[in-house]
C-alpha positions in Angstrom: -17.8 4.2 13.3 -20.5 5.4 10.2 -18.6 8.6 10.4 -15.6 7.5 10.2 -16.0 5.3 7.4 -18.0 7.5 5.7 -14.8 10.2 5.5 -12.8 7.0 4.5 -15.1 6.0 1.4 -14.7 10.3 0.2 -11.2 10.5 0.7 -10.3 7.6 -1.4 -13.4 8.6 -3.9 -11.6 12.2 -4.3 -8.0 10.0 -4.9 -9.6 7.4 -7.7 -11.2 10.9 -9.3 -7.6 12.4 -9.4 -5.6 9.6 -10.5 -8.4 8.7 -13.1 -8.6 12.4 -14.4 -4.4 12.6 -14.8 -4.9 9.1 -16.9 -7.1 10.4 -19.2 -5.2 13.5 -19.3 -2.2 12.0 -20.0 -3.5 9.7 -22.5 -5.1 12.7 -24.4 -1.3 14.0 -23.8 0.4 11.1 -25.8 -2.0 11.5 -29.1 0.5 14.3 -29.8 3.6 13.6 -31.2 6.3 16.4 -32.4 8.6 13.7 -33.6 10.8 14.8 -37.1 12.6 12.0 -38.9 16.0 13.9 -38.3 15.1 13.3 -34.5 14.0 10.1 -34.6 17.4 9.4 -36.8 19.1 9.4 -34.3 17.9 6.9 -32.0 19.7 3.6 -31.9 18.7 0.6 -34.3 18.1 -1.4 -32.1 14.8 0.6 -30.9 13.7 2.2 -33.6 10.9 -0.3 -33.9 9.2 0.8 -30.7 7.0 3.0 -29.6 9.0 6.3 -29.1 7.6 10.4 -29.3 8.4 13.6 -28.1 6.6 15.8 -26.7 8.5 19.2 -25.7 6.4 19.8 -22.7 8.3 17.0 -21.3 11.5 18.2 -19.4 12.6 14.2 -18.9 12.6 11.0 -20.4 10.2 8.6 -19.3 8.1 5.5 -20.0 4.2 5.6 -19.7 1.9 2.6 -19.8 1.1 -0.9 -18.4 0.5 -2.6 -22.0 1.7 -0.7 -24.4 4.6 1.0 -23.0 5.7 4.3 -25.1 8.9 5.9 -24.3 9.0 9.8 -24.5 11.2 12.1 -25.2 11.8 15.8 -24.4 12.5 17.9 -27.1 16.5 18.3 -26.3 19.4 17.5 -28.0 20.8 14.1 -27.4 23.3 12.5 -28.8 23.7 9.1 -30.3 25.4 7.4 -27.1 23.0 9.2 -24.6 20.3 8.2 -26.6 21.8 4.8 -25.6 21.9 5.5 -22.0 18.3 6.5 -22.1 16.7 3.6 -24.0 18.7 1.2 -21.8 17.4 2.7 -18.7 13.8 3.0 -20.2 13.5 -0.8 -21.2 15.4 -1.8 -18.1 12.1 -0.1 -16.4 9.9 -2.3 -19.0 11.0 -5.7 -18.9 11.4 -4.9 -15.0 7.6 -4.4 -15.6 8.2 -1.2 -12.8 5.4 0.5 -14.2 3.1 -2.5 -12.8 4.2 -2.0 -9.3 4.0 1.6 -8.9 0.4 1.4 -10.3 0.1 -1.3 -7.6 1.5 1.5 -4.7 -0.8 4.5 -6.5 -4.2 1.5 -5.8 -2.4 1.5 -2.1 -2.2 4.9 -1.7 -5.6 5.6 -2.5 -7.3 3.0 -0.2 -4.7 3.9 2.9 -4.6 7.6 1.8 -5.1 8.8 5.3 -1.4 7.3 6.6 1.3 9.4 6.1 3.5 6.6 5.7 2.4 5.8 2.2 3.3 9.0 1.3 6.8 8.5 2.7 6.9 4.9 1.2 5.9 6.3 -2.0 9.4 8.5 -2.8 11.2 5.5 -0.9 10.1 2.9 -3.1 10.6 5.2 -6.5 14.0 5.4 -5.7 14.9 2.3 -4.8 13.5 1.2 -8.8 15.9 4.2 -10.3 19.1 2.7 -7.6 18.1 -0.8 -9.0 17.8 0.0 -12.8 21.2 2.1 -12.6 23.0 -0.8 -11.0 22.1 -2.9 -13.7 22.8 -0.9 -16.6 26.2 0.4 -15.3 27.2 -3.0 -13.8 29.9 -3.4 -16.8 30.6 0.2 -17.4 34.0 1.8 -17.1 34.6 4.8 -14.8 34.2 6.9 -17.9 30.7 5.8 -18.8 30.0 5.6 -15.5 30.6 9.3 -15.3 29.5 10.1 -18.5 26.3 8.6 -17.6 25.8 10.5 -14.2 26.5 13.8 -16.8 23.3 12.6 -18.7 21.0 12.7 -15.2 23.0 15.9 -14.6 21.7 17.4 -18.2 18.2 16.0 -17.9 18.2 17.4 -14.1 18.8 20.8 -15.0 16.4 21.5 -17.7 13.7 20.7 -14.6 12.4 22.7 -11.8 10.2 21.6 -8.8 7.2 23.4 -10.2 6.6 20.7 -13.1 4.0 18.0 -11.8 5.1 14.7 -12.5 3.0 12.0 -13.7 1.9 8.6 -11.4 1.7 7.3 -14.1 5.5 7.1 -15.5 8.8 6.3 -14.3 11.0 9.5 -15.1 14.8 9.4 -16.3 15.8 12.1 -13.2 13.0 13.6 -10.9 13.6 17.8 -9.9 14.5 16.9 -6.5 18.5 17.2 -5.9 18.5 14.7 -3.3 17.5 11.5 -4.9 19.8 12.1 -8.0 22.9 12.8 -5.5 22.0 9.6 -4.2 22.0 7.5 -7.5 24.8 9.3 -8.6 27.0 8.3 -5.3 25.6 5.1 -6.4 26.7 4.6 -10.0 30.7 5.4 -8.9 30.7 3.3 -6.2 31.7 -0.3 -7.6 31.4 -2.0 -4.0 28.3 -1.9 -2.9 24.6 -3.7 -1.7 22.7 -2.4 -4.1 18.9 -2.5 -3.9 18.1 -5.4 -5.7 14.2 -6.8 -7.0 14.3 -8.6 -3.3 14.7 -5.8 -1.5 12.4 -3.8 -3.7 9.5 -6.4 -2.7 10.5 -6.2 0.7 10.4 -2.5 1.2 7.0 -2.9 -0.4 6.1 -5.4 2.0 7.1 -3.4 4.7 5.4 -0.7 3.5 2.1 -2.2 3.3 2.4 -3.8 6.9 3.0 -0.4 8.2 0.0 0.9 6.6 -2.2 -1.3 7.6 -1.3 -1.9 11.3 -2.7 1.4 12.5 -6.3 0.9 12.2 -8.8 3.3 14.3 -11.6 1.8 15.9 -14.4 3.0 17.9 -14.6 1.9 22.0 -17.2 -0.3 23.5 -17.7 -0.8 27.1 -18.0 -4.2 27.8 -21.5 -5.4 29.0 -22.5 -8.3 30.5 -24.4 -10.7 29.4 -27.5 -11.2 31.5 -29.6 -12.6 29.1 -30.8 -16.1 30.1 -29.5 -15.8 33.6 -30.7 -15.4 37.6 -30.4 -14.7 40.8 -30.1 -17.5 43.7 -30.9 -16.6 47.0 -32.6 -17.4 50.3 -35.3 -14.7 49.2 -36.5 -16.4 45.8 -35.2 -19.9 45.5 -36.1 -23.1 47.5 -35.1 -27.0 47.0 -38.1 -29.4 47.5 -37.3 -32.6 48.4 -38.5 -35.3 46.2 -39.7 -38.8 46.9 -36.2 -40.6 46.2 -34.6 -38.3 48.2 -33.4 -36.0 45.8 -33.3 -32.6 45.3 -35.1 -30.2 43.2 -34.4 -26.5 42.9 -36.9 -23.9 42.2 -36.4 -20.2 41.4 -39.3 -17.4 41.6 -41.6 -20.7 41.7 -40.5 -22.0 38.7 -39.0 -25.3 38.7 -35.1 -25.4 37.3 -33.2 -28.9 37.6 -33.0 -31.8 40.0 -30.5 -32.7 42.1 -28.9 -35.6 44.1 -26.5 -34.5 46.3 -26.5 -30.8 47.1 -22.8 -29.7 48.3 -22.7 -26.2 46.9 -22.1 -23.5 49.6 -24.7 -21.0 47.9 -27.4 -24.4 47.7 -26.9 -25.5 51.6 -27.9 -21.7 52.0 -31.3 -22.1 51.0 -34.2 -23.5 52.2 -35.2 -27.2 52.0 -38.9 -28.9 52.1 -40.8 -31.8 52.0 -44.0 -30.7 50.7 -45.3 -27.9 48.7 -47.9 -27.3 51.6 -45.1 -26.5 53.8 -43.7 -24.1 51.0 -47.0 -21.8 51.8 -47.0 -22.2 55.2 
């Protein structure tokens, strides 16, 4: 059991280290900003007051932090209604306050790192927060921003590849995986639908944790019994002597245990009965 909890206590050590050291990292990241003013021109009135950079080692927009969110940019060329698209789907994620649970999942992770089913969880819950953002930002779209809109993940999509890390900290615009995109796509034509909605979001989370946590590994004890404070009656070692108002009183080894009155026990008409302790040494 000290072994085991011992391996525990590293492997979620070694997981705080890592998701501490990409923090840092990533907040040492966001003191850069290669923002111009014909850039920054371009993005919509309406947030231009908020914290926005870019940063072209970014291959999608996302939004990063709990307090202070800061949306970044990738160093591509948008135009004024993508722009649009993105800062919808980016705030969607902030007043949402998304960023809050996934941190919540990452403190899971790191004390249940050993089930597998976080991990799966993990890309589950991610893309049930992209399927419920979309819904909401395209639930009064046409077709044609519908599909101008799935164009935009398409363009972000493709300037990715599966080799750049992405951060646990953020909630991306489009992830390099084909799958989960095909699946938000399918999701942002198709006007009749259950969508994933906050519900089913805390659900899956709920789930998610139960799972986790009812698989527990404990070391095996034989059960012992408790002899401690008990004995042996028999013929051999255990006598009643009968007392002057004809009651009964039980002794074990030669020590004196409890009186009696009326002795109808199987095991007590067994043993031996006397008048006097002269007749016991006899």
């Amino acid at each position: 059991m000290v072994f085991l909890c011992i391996v525990w206590a590293l492997g979620s050590l070694y997981k705080f280290i890592r998701l501490i050291r990409e923090y840092l990292t990533l907040k040492k990241f966001l003191k850069y900003d290669f923002s111009d003013d014909h850039f920054m021109n371009l993005i919509p009135p309406a947030y231009q007051q908020h914290n926005v950079k870019v940063l072209p080692s970014i291959k999608s927009p996302c939004v990063v932090g709990f307090i202070k969110p800061t949306i970044i940019l990738p160093n591509t060329f948008f135009t004024e209604k993508e722009l649009e698209y993105i800062f919808q789907h980016e705030y969607l994620h902030i007043s949402r306050i998304d960023l809050l649970l996934k941190g919540i999942y990452e403190l899971l992770v790191i004390i249940y790192w050993w089930n597998p089913l976080m991990y799966i969880f993990r890309q589950q819950f991610s893309t049930t927060i992209e399927l419920s953002v979309d819904e909401a930002l395209v639930k009064n779209f046409s077709k044609s921003e519908r599909i101008d809109y799935i164009q935009l993940m398409l363009k972000v999509q493709n300037e990715q590849n599966y080799s750049d890390k992405e951060s646990e900290f953020a909630l991306y615009f489009t992830s390099a995986p084909a799958e989960p995109l095909l699946q938000r796509a399918s999701n942002v034509l198709n006007k009749h639908k259950v969508y994933p909605s906050v519900p089913a979001m805390i659900g899956l989370f709920i789930v998610g944790f139960y799972l986790s946590t009812s698989i527990i590994i404990e070391p095996y004890y034989a059960n012992r019994p408790d002899t401690e404070g008990t004995f042996t009656i028999n013929e051999e070692n255990a006598y009643f002597l009968v007392s002057s108002d004809n009651g009964y009183e039980l002794y074990v080894d030669g020590q004196f245990i409890q009186s009696f009155q009326n002795i109808n026990d199987e095991t007590f008409l067994a043993l031996p009965q006397y008048t006097s302790k002269e007749e016991i040494n006899d």
